[in-house]
C-alpha positions in Angstrom: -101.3 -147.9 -74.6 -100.8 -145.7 -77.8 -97.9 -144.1 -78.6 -96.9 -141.9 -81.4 -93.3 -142.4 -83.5 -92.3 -141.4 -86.8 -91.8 -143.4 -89.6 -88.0 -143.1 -90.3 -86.4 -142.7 -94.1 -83.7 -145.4 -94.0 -81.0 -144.2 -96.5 -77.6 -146.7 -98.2 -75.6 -145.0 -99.4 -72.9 -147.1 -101.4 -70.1 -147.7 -103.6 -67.0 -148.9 -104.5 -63.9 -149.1 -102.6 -61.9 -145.6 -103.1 -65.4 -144.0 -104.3 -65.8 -141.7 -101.2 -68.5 -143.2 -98.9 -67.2 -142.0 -95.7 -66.8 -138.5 -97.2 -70.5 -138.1 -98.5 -71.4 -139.8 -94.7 -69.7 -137.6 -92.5 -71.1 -134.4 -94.3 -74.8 -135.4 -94.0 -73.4 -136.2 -90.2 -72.4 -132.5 -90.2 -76.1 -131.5 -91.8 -77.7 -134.0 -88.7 -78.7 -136.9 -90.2 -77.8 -140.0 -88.1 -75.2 -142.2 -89.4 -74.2 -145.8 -89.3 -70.7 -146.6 -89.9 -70.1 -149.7 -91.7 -66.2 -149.7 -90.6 -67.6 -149.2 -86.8 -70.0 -152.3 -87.5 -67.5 -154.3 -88.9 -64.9 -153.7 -86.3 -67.4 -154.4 -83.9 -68.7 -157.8 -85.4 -65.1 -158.8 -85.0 -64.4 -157.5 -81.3 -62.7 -160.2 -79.3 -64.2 -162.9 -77.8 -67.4 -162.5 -80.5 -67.7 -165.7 -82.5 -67.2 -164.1 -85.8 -63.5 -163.0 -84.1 -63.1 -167.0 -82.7 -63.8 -167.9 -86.5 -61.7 -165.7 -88.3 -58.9 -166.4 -85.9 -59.7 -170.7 -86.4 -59.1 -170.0 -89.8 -56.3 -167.9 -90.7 -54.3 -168.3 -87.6 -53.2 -166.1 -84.3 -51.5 -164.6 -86.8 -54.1 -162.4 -87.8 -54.2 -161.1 -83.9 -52.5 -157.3 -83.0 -50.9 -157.7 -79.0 -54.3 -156.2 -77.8 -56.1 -159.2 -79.1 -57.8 -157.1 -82.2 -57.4 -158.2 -85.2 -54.9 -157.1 -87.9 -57.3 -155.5 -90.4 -54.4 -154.8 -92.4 -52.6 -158.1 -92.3 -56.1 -159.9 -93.1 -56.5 -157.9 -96.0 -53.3 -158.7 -97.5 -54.1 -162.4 -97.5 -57.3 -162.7 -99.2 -56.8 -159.3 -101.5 -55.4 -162.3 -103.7 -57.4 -165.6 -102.7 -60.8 -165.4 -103.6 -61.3 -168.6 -101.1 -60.1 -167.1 -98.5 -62.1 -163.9 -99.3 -65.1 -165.9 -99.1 -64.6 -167.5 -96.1 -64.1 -164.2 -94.4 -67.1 -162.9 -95.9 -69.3 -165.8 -94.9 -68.1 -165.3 -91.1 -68.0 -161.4 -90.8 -71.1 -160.3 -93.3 -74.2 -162.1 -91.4 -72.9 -160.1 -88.2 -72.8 -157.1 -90.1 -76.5 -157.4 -91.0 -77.7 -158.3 -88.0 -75.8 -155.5 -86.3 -77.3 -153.4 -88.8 -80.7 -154.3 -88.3 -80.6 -153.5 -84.8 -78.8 -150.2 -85.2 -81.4 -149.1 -87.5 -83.6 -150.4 -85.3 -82.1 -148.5 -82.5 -82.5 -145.4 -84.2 -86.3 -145.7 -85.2 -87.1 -146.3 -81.4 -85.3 -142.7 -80.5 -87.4 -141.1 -83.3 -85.0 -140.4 -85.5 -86.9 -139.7 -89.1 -83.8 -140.2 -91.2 -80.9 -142.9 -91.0 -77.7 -142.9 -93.4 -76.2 -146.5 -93.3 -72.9 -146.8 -95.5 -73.2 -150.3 -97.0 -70.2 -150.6 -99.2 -71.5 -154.4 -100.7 -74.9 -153.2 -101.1 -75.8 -154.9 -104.3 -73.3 -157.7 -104.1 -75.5 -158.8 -100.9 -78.6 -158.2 -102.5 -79.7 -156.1 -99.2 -81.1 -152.8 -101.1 -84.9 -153.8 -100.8 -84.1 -152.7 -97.1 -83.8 -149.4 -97.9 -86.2 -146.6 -98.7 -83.4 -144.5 -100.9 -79.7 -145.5 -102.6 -77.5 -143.1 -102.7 -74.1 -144.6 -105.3 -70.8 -142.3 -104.8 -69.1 -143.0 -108.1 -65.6 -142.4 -109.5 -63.6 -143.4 -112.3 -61.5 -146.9 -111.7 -57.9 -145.0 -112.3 -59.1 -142.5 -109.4 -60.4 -145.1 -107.2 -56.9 -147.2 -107.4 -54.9 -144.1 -106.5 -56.7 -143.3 -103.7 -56.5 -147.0 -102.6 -53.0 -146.7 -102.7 -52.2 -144.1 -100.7 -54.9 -144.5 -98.0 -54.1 -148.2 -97.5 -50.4 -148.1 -98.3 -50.6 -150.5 -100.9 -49.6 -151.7 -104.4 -51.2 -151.0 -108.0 -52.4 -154.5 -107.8 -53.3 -155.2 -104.5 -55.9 -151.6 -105.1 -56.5 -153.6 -108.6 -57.6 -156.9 -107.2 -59.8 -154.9 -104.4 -61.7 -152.9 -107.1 -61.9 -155.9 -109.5 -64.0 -158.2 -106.7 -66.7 -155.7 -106.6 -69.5 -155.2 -108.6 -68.9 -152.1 -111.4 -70.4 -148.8 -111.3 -71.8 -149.4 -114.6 -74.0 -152.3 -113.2 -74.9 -150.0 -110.2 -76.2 -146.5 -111.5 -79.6 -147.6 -112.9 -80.2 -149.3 -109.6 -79.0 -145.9 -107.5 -81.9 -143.2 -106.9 -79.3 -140.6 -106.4 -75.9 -140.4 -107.8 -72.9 -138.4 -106.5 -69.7 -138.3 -108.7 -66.5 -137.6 -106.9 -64.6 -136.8 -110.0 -63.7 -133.9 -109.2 -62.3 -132.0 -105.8 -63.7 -132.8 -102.4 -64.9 -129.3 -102.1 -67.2 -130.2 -105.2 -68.8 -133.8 -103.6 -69.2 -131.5 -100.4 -71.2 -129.3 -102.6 -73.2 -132.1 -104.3 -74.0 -133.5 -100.8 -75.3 -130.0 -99.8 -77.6 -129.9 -102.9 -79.0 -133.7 -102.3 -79.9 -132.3 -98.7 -81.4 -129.3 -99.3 -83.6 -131.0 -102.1 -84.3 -134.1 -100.9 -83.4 -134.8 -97.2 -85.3 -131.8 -95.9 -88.5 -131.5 -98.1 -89.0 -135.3 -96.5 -88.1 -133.9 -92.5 -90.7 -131.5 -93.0 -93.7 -133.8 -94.7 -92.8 -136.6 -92.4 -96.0 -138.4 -91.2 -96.2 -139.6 -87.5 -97.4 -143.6 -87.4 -99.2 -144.9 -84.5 -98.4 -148.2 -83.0 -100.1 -149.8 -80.0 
């Protein structure tokens, strides 16, 4: 039997760490898009009892564990901000879960006929995963800004928010690769407006030329 769906827009939008991200996200949220939330995914690729939780917690001890069982995100990040092995290691275990949770979120969203998905992928181009989007939307800001607001969201020190920025890949290296930029330079109130100007020019005109695709 036929049946008719629409071919859903998937959207990344990126950047690095202190850049704005979730900002940018939870506006087009407001507008209606449908959002992924990479901190939602990676929190739930580490759930307990998942194997990429029975991995991390084989590695870098019960330690790592809150009273509920969860894992102390902020412990964890402390202790490979400055061990690049130990980074790694984590990365190997968590990322692949990430993607595949990913996948099936986006997935998820295409069977319910939704024609445009946001998915914040923070490692975007460090993972090499951008040929699984449609459009790139980098949210840039100067490396002073970036470690400031590190700081004071995370509670942490100059070189903790340093070492954080410095294992990701520069906005320089990103921009030409971005099809839309966003700088948060400035006040929220500004990237708000920025956001509101992408949609209106771009995220609409595509809802209302959106062609239906037919699958058997």
């Amino acid at each position: 039997m036929d049946k008719t769906r629409t071919i859903v827009l998937r959207v990344a939008v990126t950047g690095g760490a202190g850049s704005g991200k979730t900002s940018v996200c939870n506006r087009l949220n407001e507008l209606g898009i449908k959002i992924i939330s990479s901190d939602a995914m990676a929190r739930e690729a580490v759930a307990p009892n998942s194997t990429a939780h029975k991995k991390i917690v084989d590695f870098f001890g019960e330690t790592v564990l809150l009273s509920d069982g969860t894992l102390n995100r902020k412990m964890l990040r402390r202790m490979i901000i400055n061990d690049d092995a130990a980074r790694l290691t984590l990365e190997r275990i968590v990322h692949p879960e990430i993607s595949n949770l990913m996948r099936e979120k986006m997935a998820w969203a295409e069977n319910e006929g939704c024609d445009i998905v946001v998915v914040e992928v923070p490692l975007l181009f460090e993972l090499n995963m951008q040929e699984q989007f449609d459009w790139i939307i980098l949210v840039s800001a100067g490396h002073e800004l970036r470690v400031k607001r590190l700081m004071v969201r995370d509670n942490i020190s100059r070189d903790e928010a340093e070492n954080l920025i410095h294992v990701q890949m520069p906005d320089k290296d990103k921009i030409g690769r971005a099809d839309f930029v966003l700088s948060n330079e400035d006040s929220k109130t500004r990237l708000m407006e920025a956001v509101d100007f992408l949609y209106e020019k771009s995220f609409k005109p595509y809802k209302k030329k959106k062609k239906p695709l037919t699958a058997t």
